[in-house]
C-alpha positions, 0 to 999 in steps of 0.5 A: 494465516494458514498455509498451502503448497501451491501444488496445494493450493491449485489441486484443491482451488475450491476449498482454497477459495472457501478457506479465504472467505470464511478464515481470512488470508492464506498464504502460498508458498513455492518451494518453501518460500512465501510466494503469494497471499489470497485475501477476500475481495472486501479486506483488499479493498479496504487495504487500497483506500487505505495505502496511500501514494508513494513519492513516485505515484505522486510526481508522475500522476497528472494531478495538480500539485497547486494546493501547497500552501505557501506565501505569496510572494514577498509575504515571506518574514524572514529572521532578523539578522544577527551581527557577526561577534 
């Protein structure tokens, strides 16, 4: 993966632009730090269906949760218990 400046990678856009469609990510960085990474619209997509939700995404989406499979109730087996030496 190739890097830019971000100085860079604003002056020269264009070729910033073609670097990513024909070679794939390119990394920007500011004041030496890994910044940001520009990536062709198909690989990002590709990456979205790919990720899959986090906990937090889950439990505050508006989804049903009710395919769990679970017993019903009562159905349960349970251990036999052992007695106590």
């Amino acid at each position: 993966m190739h890097t830019w400046p971000v100085q860079d990678a604003k002056a020269r856009f264009s070729e910033f632009l073609d670097a990513c469609l024909a070679q794939g990510p390119q990394m920007v960085t500011r004041r030496g730090a890994e910044a940001a990474v520009l990536v062709p619209a198909q690989e990002w997509r590709r990456l979205q269906s790919a990720a899959k939700p986090s906990l937090k995404q889950l439990l505050l989406s508006g989804q049903v949760r009710a395919d769990l499979i679970a017993p019903e109730r009562g159905q349960a087996r349970r251990r036999p218990v052992e007695p106590m030496a």
